[in-house]
N, C-alpha and C positions, 0 to 999 in steps of 0.2 A: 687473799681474803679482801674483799671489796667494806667500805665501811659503814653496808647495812648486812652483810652476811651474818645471820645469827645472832642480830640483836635484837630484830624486832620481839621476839618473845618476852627478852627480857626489859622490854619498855626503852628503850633509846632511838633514837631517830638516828647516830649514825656513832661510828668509833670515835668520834673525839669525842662526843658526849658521854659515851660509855665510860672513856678515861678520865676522864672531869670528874666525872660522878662517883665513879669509884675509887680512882686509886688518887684523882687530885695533881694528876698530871696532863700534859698536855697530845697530842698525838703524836707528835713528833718523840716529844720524849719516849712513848711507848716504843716508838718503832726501832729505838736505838737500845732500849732495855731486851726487847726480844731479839734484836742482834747480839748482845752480849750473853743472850741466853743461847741459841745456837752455837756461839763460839765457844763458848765453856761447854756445851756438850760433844765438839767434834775434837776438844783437849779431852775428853773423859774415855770417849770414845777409843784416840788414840793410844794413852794409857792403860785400858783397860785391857785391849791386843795384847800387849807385853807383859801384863797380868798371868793370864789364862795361859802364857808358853811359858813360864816359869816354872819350876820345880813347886812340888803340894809340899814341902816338909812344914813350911808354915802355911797359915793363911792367909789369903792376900789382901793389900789392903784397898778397900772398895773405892774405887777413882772417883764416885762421884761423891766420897765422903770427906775428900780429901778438900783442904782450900789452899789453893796455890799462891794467894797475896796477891795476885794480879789486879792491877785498878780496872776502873771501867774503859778509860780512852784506852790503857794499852788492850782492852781484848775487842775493842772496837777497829781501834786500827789497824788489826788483820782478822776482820772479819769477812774480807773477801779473799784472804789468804790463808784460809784454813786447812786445804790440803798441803798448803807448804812447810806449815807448822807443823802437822802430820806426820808430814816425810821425815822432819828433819830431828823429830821426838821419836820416832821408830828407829832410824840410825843409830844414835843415840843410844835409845833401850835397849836395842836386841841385843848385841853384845854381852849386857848386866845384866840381859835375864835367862843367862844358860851360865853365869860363875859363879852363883851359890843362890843358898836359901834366902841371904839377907842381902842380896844389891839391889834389890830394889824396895827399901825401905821408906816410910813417908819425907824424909830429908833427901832422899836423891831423886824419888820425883819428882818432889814439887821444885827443885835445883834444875833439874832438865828440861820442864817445861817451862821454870824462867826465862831460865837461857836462851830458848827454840822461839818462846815471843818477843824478846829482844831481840835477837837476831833475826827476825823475819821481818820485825817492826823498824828497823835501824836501815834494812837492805831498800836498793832506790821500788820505784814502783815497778811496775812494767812498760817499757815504751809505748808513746800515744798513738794509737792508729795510724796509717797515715791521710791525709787530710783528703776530703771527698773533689774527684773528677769534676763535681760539678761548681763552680765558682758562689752562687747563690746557696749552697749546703754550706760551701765551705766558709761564708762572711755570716752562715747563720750561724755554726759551731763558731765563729770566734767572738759572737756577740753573747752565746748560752755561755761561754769559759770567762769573758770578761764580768758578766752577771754573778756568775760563781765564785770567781776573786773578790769582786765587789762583800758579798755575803761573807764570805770568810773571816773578812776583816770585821764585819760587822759582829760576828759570832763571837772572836776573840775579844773585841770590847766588852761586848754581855756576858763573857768570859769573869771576866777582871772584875767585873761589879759584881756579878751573880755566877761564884762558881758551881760546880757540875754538881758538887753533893748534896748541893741547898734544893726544897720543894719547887714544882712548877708556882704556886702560891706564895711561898717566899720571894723568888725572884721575880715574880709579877709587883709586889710591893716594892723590892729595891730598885730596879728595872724602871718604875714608872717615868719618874721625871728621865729619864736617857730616852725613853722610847718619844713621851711629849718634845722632846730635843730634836729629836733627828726624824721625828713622823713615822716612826717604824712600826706596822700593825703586831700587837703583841704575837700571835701567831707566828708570823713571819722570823721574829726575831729570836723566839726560841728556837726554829727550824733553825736559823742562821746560830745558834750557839750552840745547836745538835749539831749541827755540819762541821764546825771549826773545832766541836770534843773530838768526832770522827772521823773528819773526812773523807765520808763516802756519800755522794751527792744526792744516793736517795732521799736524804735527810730534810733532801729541800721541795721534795717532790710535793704536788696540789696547793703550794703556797706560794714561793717564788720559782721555780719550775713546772 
């Protein structure tokens, strides 16, 4: 979705407007709230598999009723790792869902899919590509990765003053005098403390990438 698809009707000129306007957040922030929506639907998803092979004596209990206590960073940071978490909640399940009517009750799911984002969240990344043939690819990937670190750190600061659960308009307030400090455009700096909740560098994408 591009950030005039489907707004113009309803009067915006582009998606961060529309976020402003509506919900008072920034775009960045959106794009990391709809990653945590996808995440939590491919947990429900996975859940809900091991639902439906279980035995009818009871009924089951509906995966996307369920709240698993998960915060937002942890279901951000394996939001590009959701088949893993997947994998590793089906293991896990299948087992408990052929030993009776009640193993899979709402305290041992939302137990397993703890564990499964922990354990996914805790494990190293995936090794880095290896570095491009061409020597000019390759001093430009190390200049985007130094950009990246740079942000990160920046993130984490805007972290510490303006945590994750506080509004885009709150942390604009608190945020201000840090941003007049270090000249950081507010935009940018949110992206940069979307990046450092998440670590996944889309977060930095049309701003500082």
């Amino acid at each position: 979705m591009t950030e005039c698809d489907g707004l113009g009707p309803l009067g915006y000129a582009s998606w961060a407007s529309y976020c402003h306007a509506e919900f008072d957040i920034s775009r960045a922030r959106a794009y990391c709230l709809l990653e945590v929506a996808r995440t939590l639907a491919a947990l429900h998803d996975a859940v809900s598999i091991q639902e439906l092979s279980r035995t009818r004596d009871t009924g089951p209990v509906p995966a996307a009723a369920l709240d698993y206590g998960l915060s937002q960073r942890a279901l951000i940071a394996i939001s590009g790792r959701t088949d893993d978490v997947a994998e590793l909640i089906t293991r896990h399940l299948a087992p408990l869902a052929h030993s009776g009517p009640q193993s899979l009750d709402e305290p041992t799911l939302r137990a397993v899919v703890r564990q499964a984002v922990r354990d996914i969240g805790a494990a190293p990344p995936p090794p880095p590509l290896d570095p491009p043939a061409d020597p000019v690819l390759a001093e430009l990937r190390a200049v985007v990765d130094k950009l990246v670190a740079v942000n990160y750190a920046i993130g984490e600061l805007m972290l510490e003053v303006a945590p994750a659960y506080v509004s885009d308009t709150t942390a604009a307030q608190t945020l201000a005098p840090l941003r007049d400090a270090i000249g950081e455009p507010f935009e940018h700096g949110l992206a940069a403390r979307c990046y450092s909740l998440s670590g996944d560098r889309r977060a930095l994408r049309g701003t500082v990438l």
